[in-house]
C-alpha positions as CSV (number, residue, x, y, z in Angstrom):
1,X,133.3,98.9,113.3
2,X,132.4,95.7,112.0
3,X,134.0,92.2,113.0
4,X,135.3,91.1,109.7
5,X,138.5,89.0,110.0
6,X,138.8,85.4,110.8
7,X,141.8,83.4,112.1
8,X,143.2,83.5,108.6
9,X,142.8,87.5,107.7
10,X,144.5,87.8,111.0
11,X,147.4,85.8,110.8
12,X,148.1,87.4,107.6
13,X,147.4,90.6,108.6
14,X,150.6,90.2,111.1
15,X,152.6,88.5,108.6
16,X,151.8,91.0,106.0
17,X,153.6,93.4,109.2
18,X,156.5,91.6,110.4
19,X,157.8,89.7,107.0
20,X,158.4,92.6,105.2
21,X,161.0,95.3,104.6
22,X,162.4,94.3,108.1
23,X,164.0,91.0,106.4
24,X,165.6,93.3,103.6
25,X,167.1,96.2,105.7
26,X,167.5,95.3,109.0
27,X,170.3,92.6,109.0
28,X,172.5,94.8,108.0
29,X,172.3,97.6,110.8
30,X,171.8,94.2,112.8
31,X,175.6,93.2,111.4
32,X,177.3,95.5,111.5
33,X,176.3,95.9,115.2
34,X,176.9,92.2,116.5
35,X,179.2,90.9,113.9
36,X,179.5,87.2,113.8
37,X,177.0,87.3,116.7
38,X,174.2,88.0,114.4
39,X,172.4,85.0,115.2
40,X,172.2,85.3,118.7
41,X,170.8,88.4,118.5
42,X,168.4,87.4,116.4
43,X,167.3,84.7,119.2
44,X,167.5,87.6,122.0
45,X,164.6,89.3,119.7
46,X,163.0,86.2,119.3
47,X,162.5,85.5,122.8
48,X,161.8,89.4,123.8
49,X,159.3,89.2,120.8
50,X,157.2,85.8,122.3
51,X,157.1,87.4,125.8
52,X,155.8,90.9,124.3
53,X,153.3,88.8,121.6
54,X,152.1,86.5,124.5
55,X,151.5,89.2,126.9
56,X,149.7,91.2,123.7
57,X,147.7,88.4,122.7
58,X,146.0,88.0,126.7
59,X,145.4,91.3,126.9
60,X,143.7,91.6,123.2
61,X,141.6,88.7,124.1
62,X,140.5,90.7,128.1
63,X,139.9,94.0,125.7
64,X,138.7,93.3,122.2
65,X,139.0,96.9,121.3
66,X,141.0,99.2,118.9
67,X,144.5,100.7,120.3
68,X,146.3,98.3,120.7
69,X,148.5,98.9,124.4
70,X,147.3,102.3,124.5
71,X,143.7,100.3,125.5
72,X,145.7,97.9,127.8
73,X,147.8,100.7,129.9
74,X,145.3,102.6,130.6
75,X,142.4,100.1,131.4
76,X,145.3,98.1,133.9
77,X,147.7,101.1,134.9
78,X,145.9,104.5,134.4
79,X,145.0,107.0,132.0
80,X,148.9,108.1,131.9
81,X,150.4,104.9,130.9
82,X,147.9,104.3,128.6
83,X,148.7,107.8,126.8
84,X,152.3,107.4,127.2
85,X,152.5,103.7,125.3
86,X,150.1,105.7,122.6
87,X,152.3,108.2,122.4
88,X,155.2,105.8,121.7
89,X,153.7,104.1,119.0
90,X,151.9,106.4,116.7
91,X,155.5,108.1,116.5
92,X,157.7,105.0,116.6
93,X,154.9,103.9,114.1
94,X,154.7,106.7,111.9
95,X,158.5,106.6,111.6
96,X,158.2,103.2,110.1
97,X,156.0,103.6,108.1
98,X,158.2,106.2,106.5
99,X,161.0,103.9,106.4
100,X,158.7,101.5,104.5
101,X,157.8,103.5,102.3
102,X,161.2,104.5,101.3
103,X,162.0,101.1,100.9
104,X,159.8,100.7,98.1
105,X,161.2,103.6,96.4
106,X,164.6,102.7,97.0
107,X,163.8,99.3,95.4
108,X,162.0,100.3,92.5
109,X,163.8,104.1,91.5
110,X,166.4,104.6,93.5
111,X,167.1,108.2,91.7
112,X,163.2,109.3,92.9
113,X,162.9,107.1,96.1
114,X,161.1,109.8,98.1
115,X,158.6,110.5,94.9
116,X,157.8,106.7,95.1
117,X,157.5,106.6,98.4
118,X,154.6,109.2,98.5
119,X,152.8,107.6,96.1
120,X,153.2,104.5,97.8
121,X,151.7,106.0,101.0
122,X,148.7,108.0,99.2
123,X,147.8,104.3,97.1
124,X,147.6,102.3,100.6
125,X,145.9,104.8,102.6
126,X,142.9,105.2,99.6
127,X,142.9,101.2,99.6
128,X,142.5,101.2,103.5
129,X,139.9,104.0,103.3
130,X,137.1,101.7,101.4
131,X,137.6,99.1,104.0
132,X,139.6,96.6,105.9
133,X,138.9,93.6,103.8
134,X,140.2,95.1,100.4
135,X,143.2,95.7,102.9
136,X,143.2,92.4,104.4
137,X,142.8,90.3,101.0
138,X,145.7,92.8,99.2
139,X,147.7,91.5,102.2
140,X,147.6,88.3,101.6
141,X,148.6,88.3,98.2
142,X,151.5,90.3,99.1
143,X,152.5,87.7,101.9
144,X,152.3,84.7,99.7
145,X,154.6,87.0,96.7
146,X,157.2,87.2,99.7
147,X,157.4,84.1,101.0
148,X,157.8,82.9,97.8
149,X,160.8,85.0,96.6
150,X,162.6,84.4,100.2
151,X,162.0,80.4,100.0
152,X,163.9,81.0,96.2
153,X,166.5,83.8,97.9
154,X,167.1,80.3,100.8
155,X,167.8,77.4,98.3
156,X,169.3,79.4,96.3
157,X,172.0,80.8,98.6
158,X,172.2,77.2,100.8
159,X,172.9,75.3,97.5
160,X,175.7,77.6,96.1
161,X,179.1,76.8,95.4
162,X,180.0,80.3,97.3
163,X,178.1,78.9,100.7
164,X,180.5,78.7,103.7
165,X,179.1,77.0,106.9
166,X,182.3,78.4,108.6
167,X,181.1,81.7,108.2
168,X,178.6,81.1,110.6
169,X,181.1,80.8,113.6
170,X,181.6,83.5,116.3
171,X,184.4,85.5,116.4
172,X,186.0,87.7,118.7
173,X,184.1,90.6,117.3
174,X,181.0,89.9,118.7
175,X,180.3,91.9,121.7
176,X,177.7,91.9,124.8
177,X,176.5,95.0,123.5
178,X,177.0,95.0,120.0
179,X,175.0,91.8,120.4
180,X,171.8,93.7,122.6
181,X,171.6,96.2,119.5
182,X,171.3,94.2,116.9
183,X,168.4,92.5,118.9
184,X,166.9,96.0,119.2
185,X,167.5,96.5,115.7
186,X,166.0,93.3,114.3
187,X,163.1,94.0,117.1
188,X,162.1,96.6,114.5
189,X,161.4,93.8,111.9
190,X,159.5,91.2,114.6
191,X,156.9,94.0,116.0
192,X,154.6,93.7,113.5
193,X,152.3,91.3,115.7
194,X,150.5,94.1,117.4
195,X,148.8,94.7,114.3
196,X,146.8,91.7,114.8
197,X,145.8,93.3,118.5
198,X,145.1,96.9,117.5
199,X,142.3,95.4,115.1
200,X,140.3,93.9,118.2
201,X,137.2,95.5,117.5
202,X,137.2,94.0,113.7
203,X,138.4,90.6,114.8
204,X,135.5,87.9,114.8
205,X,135.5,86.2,118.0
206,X,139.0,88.0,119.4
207,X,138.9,85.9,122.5
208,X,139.9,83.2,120.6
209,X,141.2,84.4,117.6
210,X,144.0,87.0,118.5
211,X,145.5,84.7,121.3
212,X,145.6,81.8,118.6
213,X,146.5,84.5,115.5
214,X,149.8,85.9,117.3
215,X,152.1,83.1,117.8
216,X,151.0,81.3,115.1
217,X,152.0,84.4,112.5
218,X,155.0,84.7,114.8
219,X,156.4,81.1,114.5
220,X,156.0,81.6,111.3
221,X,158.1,84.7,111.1
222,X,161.0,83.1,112.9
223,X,161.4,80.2,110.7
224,X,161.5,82.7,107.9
225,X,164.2,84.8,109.8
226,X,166.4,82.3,110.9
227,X,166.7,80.8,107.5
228,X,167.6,84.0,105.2
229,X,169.7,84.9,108.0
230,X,171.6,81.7,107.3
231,X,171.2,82.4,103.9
232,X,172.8,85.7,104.0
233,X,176.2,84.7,106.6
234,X,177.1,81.5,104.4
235,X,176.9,83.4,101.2
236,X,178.3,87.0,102.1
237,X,179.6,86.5,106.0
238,X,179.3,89.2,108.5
239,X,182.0,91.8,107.2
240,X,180.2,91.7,103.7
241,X,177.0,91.7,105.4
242,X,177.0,94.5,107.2
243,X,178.7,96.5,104.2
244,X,175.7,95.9,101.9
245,X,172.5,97.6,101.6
246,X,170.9,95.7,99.8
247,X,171.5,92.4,101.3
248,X,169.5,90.0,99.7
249,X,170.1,91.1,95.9
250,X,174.1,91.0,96.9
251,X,173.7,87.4,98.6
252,X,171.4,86.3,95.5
253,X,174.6,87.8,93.0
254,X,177.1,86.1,94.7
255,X,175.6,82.9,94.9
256,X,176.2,82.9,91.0
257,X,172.3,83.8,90.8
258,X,172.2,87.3,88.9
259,X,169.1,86.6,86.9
260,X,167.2,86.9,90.7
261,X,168.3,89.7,91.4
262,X,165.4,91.9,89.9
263,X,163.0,89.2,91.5
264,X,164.8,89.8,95.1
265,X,164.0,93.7,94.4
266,X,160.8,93.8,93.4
267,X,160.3,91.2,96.4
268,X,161.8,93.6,98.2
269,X,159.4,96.4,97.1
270,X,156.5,93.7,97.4
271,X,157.4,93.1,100.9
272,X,157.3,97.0,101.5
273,X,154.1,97.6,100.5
274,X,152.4,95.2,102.9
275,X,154.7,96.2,105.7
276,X,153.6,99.7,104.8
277,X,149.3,98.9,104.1
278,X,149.6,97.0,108.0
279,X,151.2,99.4,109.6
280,X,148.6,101.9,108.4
281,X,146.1,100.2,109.4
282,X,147.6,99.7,113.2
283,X,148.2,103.3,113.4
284,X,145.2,104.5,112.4
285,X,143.5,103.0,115.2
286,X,145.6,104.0,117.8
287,X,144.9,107.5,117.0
288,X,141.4,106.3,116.5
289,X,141.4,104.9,120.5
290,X,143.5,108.0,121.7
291,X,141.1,110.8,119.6
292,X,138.2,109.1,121.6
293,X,139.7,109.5,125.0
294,X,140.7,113.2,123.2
295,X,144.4,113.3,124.0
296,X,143.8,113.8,119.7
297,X,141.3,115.8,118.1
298,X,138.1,114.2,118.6
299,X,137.0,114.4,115.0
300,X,139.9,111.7,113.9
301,X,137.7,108.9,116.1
302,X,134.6,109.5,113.5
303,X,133.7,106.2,111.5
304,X,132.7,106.3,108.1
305,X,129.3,105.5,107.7
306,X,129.4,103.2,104.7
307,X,133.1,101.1,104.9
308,X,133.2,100.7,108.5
309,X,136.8,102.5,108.9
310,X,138.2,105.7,111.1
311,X,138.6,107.4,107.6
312,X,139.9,110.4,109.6
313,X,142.5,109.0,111.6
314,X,143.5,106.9,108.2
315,X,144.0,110.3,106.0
316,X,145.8,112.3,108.8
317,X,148.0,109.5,109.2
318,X,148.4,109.1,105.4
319,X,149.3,112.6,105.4
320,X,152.1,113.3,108.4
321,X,153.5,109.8,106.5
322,X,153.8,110.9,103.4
323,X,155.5,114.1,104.7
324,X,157.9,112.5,106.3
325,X,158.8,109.7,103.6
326,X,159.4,113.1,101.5
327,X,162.1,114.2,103.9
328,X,163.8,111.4,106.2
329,X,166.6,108.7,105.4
330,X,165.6,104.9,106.3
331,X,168.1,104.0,108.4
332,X,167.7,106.6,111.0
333,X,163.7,105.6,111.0
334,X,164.8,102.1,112.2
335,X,166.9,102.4,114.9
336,X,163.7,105.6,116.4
337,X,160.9,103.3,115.7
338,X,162.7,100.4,117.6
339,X,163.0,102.6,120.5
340,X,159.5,103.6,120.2
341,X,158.0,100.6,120.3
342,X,160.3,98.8,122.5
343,X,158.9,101.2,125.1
344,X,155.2,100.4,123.7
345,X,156.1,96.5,124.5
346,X,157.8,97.5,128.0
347,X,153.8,98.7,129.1
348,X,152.4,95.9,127.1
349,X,154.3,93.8,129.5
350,X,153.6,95.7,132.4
351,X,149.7,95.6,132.1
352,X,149.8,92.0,131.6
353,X,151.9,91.0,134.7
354,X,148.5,93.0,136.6
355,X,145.9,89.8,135.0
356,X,144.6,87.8,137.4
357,X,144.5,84.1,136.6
358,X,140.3,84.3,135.9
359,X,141.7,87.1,133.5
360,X,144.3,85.1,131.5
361,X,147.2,85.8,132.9
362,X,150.1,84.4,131.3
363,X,152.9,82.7,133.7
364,X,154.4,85.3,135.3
365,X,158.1,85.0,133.6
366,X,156.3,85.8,130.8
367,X,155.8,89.6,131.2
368,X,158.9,89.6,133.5
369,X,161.3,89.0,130.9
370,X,159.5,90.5,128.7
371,X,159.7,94.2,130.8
372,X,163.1,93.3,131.6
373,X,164.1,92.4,127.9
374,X,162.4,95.8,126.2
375,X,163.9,98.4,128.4
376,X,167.4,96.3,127.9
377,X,167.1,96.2,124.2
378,X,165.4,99.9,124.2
379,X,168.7,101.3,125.7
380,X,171.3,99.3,124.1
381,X,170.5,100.9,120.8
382,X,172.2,103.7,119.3
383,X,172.9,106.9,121.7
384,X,171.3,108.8,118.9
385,X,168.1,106.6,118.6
386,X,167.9,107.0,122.9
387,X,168.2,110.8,122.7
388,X,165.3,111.1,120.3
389,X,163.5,108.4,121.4
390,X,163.5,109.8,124.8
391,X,163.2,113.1,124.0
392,X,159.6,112.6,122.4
393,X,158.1,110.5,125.5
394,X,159.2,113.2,127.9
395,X,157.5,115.9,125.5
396,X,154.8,114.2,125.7
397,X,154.8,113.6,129.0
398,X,154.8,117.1,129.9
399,X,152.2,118.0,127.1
400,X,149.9,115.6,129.3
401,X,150.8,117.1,132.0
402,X,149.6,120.8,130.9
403,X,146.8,119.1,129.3
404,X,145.6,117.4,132.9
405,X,146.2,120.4,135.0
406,X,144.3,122.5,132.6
């Protein structure tokens, strides 16, 4: 494939992933699981994030290739691990992607959210099909919509007569683990920097690009966070919070705003649609690096001779998304794909901690908490989220197994 994206494409390309639909529908599972603790468990995914992105962003720079950790595990821990953290995100992945998608619907139709959400899927995969640019300049138009609305959703909400600073205190209902699932849970809306290390092999100079790409488009993303956060508890407070759907609308009404609220949900939808065209892209070229090792059909790793995409991988992924955004409900995508790719991260980590110093190994804390912090978050989610999580990786664990023997 061709070596398209500069520092810029690639910053936005993991904004485009990580400030979208998370920022809309994740604080409130994230609320109603920590409470008044809401903040800190924002920080907890901050910090897990950082760990997680530095270790990516070495390892991206070692192996400029497509597939993200799937690449890493198995070039640094074996063939299995490698499979195993493919596994877990193409189908933590896909799962978003769903939820994404549903968002949009949600947003624009409510009454035919699933129909939207299709169409939404079959749009974005065509537009990724004739080539990564289109995708990546798309992207940043979307990026610059949403941090646009949110910076209006902020001063609004922080200038209100309805804003309460003591709403920001920590109660007695904020628990150890109550706090450790809302981290989880808002880990679901930070992940999006892997993008930016699944496309290594169309990343111009990725040795220095991806390691410089990733914190940058994740500081960014934190300063975002924190402030609708604060946005959110001073207007509605954590009870309210974690009540509401649609959290950003509600906030934007009852800071005496209701004129913005169609501008917060089609921000919303906006925000969506480029969490949705990233994610694509990332999986898509997992499945590209696994269907060349064939743990997938071989024929999803061709390359399409004119735009310089895995066209296969992108329409078989289009398709098993659009499926599912016909079927499932977004809240129990979230709390699956966290699980997913909080195990992705947990090899991420692991692979890293194996650099040598001539390699660009980070410090070794680094992947340490990092390891530590994903498995913690992974399991403090929801038992339901665990069960199917885990269920997945062991079925595909045995499938590799049968696979290997035969």
């Amino acid at each position: 494939m061709r070596r398209q994206l500069g520092l810029r494409d690639a910053v936005v390309v993991g904004l485009g992933s990580m400030i979208g639909a998370g920022v809309f529908a994740a604080f409130t599972p994230a609320a109603e699981a920590a409470g008044s603790g809401l903040l800190i468990g924002l920080a907890v995914a901050a910090v897990v994030a950082y760990c997680n992105a530095t270790s990516s962003a070495r390892l991206a720079a070692r192996y400029p290739a497509s597939g993200g950790t799937y690449v890493y595990g198995r070039e640094r821990l074996g063939p299995f691990w490698g499979y195993l953290a493919g596994c877990a995100f193409v189908v933590g992945k896909t799962a978003s992607c769903a939820a994404m998608a549903l968002t949009v619907g949600s947003y624009l139709w409510p009454d035919q959210a699933h129909a939207v959400a299709v169409a939404a899927v079959v749009a974005l995969t065509a537009l990724n099909y004739f080539g990564i640019q289109k995708a990546a300049w798309l992207t940043r138009i979307i990026v610059a919509v949403v941090l646009l609305v949110l910076a209006v959703v902020v001063v609004v909400c922080l200038t209100s007569e309805s804003a309460d600073p003591g709403r920001l205190e920590i109660g007695g209902d904020a628990t150890y683990r109550g706090v450790l699932q809302a981290a989880g849970l808002l880990f679901f809306a930070f992940a999006g920097y892997a993008r930016i290390a699944t496309l290594g092999e169309e990343v111009r100079d990725p040795g220095r690009t991806i390691p410089r790409a990733v914190p940058l488009a994740l500081a960014i993303t934190l300063i975002t966070y924190v402030a609708v956060a604060v946005a959110l508890l001073v207007v509605l407070g954590p009870e309210r919070l974690a009540a509401t759907p649609d959290a950003v609308a509600a906030a934007v009404q009852a800071a005496g705003a209701p004129e913005l609220v169609p501008v917060a949900r089609i921000g919303a939808a906006v925000a969506a649609l480029g969490s949705l065209l990233a994610l694509i892209l990332g999986v898509s070229r997992t499945t590209l690096a696994m269907a060349r090792d064939r743990h997938l059909p071989t024929a999803l790793a061709e390359i399409h001779p004119k735009y310089h995409v895995p066209h296969r991988a992108e329409l078989a992924v289009g398709a098993v998304v659009a499926v599912l955004a016909a079927l499932v409900d977004v809240r129990q995508a979230i709390g699956f794909s966290s699980f997913g790719v909080l195990f992705y991260y947990a090899i991420a980590n692991l692979s890293a901690a194996t650099l040598r110093p001539d390699e660009g190994r980070p410090p070794r804390a680094v992947p340490a908490v990092g390891l530590v912090g994903c498995l913690t978050l992974a399991f403090a989610l929801p038992w339901s989220s665990v069960f199917a999580g885990g269920a997945v990786l062991l079925l595909g664990t045995v499938l590799y197994g049968v696979r290997h023997r035969q």
